[in-house]
NUKEVEX-486573 format. One record per residue (C-alpha): residue number from 0; residue in three letters; x, y negated, z. Coordinates in pm, 1 decimal. Example, Ala and Ser with C-alpha at 12.3 -4.5 7.8 and 13.67 -1.06 7.14 Angstrom:
    k    r         u         v         w
    0  ALA    1230.0     450.0     780.0
    1  SER    1367.0     106.0     714.0
***
This chain:
    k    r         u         v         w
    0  UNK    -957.0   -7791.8   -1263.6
    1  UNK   -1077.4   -7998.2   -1526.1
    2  UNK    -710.6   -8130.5   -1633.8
    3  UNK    -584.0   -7795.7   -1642.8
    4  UNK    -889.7   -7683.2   -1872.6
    5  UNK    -797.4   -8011.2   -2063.5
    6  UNK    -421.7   -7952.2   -2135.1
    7  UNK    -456.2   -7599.1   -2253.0
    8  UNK    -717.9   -7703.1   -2494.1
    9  UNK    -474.6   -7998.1   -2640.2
   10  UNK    -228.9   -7673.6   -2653.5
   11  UNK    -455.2   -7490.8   -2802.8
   12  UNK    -499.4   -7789.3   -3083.9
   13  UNK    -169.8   -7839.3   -3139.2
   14  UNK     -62.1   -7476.5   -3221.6
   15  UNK    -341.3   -7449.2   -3438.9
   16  UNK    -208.6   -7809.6   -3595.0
   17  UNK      99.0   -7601.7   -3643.9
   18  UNK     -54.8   -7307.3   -3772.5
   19  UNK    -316.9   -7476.9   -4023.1
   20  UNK      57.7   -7772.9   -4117.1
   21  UNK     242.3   -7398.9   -4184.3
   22  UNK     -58.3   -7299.8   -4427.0
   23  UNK    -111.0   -7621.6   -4593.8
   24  UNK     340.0   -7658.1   -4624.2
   25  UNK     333.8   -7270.4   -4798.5
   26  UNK      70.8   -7411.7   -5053.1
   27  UNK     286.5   -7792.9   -5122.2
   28  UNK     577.7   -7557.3   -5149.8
   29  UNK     403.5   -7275.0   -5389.6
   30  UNK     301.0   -7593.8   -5593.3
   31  UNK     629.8   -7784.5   -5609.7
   32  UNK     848.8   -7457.6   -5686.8
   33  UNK     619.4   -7312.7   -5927.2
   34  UNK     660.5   -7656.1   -6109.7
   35  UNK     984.8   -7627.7   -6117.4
   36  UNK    1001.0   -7267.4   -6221.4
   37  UNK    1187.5   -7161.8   -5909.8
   38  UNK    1116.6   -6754.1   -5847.6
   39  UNK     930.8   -6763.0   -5497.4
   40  UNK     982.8   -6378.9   -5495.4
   41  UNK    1315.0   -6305.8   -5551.6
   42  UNK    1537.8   -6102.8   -5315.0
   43  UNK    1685.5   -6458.7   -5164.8
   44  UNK    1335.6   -6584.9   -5126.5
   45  UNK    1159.0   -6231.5   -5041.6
   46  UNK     796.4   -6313.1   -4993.8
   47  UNK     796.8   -6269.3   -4603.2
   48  UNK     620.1   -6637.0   -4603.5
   49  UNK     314.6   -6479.4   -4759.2
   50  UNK     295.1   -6245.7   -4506.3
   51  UNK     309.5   -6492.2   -4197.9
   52  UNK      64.2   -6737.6   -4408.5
   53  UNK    -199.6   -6411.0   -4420.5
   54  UNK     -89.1   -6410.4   -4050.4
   55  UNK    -191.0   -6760.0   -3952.3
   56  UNK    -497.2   -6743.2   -4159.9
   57  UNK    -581.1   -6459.6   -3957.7
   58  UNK    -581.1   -6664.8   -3626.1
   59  UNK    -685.3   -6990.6   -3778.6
   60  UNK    -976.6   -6924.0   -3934.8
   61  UNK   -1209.3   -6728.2   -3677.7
   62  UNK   -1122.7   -6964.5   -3424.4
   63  UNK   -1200.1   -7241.0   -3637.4
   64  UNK   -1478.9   -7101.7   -3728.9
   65  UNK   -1626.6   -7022.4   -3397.7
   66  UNK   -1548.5   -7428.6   -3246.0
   67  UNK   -1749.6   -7531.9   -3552.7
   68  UNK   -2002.6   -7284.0   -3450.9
   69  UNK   -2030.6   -7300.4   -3088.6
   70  UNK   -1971.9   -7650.0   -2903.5
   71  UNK   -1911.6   -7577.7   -2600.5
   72  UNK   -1809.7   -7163.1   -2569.8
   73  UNK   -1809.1   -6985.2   -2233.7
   74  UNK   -1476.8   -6955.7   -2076.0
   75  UNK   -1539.1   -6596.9   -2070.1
   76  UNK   -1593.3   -6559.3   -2440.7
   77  UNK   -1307.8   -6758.7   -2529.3
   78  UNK   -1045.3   -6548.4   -2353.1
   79  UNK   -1160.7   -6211.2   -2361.6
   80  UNK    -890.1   -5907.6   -2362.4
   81  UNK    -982.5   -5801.3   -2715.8
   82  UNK    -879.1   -6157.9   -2874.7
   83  UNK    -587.8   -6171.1   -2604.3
   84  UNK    -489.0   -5869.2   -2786.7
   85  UNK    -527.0   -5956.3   -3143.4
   86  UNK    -350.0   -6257.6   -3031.8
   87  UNK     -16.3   -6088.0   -2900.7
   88  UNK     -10.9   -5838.7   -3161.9
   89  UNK     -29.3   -6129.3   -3403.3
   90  UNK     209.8   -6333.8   -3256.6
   91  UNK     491.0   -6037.6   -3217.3
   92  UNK     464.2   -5967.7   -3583.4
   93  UNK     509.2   -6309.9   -3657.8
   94  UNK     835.0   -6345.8   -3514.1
   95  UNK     937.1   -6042.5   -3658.3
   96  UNK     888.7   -6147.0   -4005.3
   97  UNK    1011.3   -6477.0   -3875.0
   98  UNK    1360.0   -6328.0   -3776.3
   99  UNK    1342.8   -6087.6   -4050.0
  100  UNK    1296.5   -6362.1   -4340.5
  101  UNK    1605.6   -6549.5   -4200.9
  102  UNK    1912.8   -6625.5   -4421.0
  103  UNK    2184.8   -6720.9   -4269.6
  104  UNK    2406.7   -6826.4   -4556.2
  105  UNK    2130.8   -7082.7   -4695.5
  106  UNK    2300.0   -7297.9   -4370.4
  107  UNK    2643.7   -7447.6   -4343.4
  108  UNK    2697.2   -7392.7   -3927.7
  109  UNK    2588.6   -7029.8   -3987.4
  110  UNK    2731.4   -6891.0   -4301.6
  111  UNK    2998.6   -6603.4   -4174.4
  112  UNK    3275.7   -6739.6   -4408.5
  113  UNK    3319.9   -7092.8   -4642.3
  114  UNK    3245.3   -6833.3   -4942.6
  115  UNK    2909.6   -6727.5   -4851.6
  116  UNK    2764.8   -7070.4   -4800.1
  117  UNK    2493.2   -7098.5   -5043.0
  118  UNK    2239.9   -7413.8   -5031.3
  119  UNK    1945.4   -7251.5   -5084.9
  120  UNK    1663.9   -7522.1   -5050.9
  121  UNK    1388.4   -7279.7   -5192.1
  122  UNK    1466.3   -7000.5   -4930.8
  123  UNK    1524.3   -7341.0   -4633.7
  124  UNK    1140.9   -7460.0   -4709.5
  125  UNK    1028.9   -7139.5   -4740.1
  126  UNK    1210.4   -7022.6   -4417.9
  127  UNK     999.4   -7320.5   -4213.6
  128  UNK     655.6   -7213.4   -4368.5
  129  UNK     672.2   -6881.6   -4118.6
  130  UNK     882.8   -7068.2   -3862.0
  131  UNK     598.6   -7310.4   -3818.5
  132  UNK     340.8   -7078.2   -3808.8
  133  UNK     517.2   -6850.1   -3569.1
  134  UNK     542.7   -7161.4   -3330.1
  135  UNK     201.3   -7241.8   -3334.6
***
């Protein structure tokens, strides 16, 4: 029992690695692009990121927040059906902006035709920022 209580709490860690490495990638990218005057809202580079980023803020935070708070929570605090919830409805629109902030052409094995290849390495960092957060 205690292995199994174990492995979902280094699960638990690493999505919120993943969640917290999303946040912290969405603020090296804001930096680096804004440096080099690169339009982080344009219609290539729609701001869907800053949606999943407001996303994984709202799941990293709280439970942050409540570790630092509480040692060692009861089992039945941790997984109650309003967070369980909160959680799902979280996690389904993150994937939706996910799949929605997708381009396509920015990659070579998935542009429709050799025309509509365009490298696109704003929109391909900015494509991981929600990707990452939406795995964690």
């Amino acid at each position: 029992m205690k292995s199994a209580s174990r492995i979902g709490e280094a699960v638990g860690w690493v999505g919120m690695g993943l969640i917290g490495g999303g946040m912290l990638l969405a603020l090296v990218d804001t930096v680096r692009f804004s440096a080099e005057g690169e339009d982080l809202t344009s219609a290539h580079n729609a701001p869907w990121w800053q949606v999943t980023v407001l996303l994984g803020a709202l799941v990293f935070f709280p439970v942050v927040w409540r570790d630092l708070r509480e040692s060692d929570p009861v089992p039945a605090e941790r997984h109650g059906r309003i967070r369980a919830v909160f959680l799902l409805v979280v996690s389904a629109l993150s994937v939706c902006v996910t799949v929605i902030s997708f381009s396509p052409d920015t990659f070579t094995a998935l542009a429709r035709t050799p025309g509509d290849y365009g490298p696109n390495p704003v929109g391909a960092s900015l494509w991981v920022v929600p990707l990452t957060i939406t795995l964690g």
